[in-house]
ZAMARGU-4260 file (C-alpha; in steps of 0.2 Angstrom, whole numbers, plus 5000, padded with zeros to 4 digits):
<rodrens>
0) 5000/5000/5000 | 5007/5015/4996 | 5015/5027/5009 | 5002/5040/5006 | 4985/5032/5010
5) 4991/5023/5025 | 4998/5040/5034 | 4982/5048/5029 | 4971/5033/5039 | 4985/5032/5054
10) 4982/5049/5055 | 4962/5047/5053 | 4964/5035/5065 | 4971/5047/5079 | 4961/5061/5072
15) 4946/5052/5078 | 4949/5049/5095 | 4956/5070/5096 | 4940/5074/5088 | 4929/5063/5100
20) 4939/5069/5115 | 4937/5087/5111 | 4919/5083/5110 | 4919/5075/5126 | 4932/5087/5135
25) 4932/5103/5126 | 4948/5111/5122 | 4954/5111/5141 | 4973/5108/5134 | 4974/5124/5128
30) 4980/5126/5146 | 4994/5116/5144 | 5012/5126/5141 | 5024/5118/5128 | 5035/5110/5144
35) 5019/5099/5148 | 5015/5094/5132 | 5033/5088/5131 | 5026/5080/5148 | 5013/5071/5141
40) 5020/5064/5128 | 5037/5059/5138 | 5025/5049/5149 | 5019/5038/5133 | 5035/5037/5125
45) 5042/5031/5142 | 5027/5018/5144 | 5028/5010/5127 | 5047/5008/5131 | 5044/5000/5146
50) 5034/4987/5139 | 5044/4985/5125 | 5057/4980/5139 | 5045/4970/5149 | 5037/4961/5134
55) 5021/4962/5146 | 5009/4976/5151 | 4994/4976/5166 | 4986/4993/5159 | 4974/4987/5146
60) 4980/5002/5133 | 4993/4995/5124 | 5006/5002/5111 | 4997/5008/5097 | 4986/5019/5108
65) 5002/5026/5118 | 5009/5030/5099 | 4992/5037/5093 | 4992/5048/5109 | 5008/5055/5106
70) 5004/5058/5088 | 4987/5068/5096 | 4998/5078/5108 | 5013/5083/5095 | 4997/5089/5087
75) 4991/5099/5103 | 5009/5105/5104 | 5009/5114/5086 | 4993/5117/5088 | 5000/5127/5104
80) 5015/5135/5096 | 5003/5141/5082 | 4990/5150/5094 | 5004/5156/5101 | 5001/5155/5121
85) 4993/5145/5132 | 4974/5151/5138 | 4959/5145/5146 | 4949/5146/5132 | 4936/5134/5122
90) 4940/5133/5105 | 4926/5127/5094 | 4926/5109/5087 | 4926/5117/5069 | 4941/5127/5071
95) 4952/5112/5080 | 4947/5100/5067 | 4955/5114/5054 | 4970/5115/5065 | 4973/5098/5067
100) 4972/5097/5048 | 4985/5109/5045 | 4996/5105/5058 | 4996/5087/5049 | 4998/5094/5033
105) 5014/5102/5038 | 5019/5088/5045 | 5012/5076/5030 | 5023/5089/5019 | 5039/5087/5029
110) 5037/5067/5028 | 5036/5066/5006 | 5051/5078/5008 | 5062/5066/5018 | 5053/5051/5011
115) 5061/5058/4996 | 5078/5058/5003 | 5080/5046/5012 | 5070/5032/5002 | 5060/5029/5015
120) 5070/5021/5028 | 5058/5022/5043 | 5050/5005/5035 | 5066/4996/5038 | 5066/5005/5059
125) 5060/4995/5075 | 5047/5001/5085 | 5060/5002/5099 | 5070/5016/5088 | 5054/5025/5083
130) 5051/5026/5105 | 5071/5031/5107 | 5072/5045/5095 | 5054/5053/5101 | 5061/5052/5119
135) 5076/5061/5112 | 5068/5075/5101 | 5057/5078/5119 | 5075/5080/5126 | 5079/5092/5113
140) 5063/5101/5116 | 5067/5103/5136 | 5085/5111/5131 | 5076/5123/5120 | 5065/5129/5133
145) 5081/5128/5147 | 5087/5139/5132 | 5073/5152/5129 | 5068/5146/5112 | 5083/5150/5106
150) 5094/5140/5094 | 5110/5143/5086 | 5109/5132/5072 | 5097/5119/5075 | 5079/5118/5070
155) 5064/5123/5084 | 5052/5116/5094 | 5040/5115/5078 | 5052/5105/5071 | 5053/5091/5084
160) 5034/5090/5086 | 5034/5087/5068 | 5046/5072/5069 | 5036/5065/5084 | 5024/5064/5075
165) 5029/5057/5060 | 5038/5045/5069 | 5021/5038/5080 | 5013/5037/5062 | 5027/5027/5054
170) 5027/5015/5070 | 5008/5014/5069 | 5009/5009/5050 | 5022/4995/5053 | 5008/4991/5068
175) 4996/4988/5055 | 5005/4980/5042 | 5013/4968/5056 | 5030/4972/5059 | 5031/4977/5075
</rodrens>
């Protein structure tokens, strides 16, 4: 199946469950600073690697929701950057479905680019890789913040929640297509 349609339906996938929950919860992360999205998303990175170690969980949720959840929360964190400040505010359902849309655009955008690069060799990458590098872009993000936002020649925050999450939806395809 061709790389395209099986991003666009992981990432229907997830945008299901953020469209339901928004439903459900309103927009109450729009509280939520860049540092705890990072949070959030550690926590799942942390809790797929762990069971990848254990080879056994006792919380029903297993790895494919802990990836769609961090693919939802790199959403909520360009989402956040894009907005451009935290806020308790409710954001209708219509508007975040068009921000989720664009913020997977970009990132859908940024995956044909390096697809093109780099022949595609995510689909050749364990699930254990895909959990280590999103661990270590989150640790990229947290030395950003300890640096103000600043970098000298390395890409931003933007930048890492894209990888994120373009690296939960190639583990979520190799999921589906039983490699993993």
């Amino acid at each position: 199946m061709e790389t395209n349609i099986q991003y666009d339906q992981a990432v229907a996938r997830c945008q299901e469950i953020f469209i339901k929950k928004t439903k459900d919860y309103g927009t109450a992360w729009r509280v939520l600073r860049t540092i705890s999205v990072v949070d959030q998303i550690f926590i799942k990175a942390l809790r797929i690697r762990t069971i990848q170690s254990k080879k056994t969980q006792k919380v029903e949720d297993g790895i494919p929701s802990e990836f769609k959840g961090i693919a939802n929360y790199a959403i909520i964190g360009l989402i956040q950057l894009s907005l451009n400040h935290p806020a308790v505010e409710e954001v209708p359902v219509e508007k975040v479905e068009a921000l989720y849309k664009e913020s997977v655009l970009f990132a859908k955008n940024t995956m044909l680019d390096k697809n093109h690069d780099y022949g595609e060799a995510w689909r050749d990458m364990s699930q254990e890789s895909f959990a280590d590098l999103i661990l270590m872009k989150l640790l990229r993000i947290k030395q950003i913040l300890h640096n103000d936002g600043q970098t000298l020649i390395s890409e931003g925050i933007d930048a890492n929640y894209v990888d994120i999450l373009n690296y939960s939806i190639f583990a979520l395809i190799l999921i589906e297509e039983g490699k993993q």
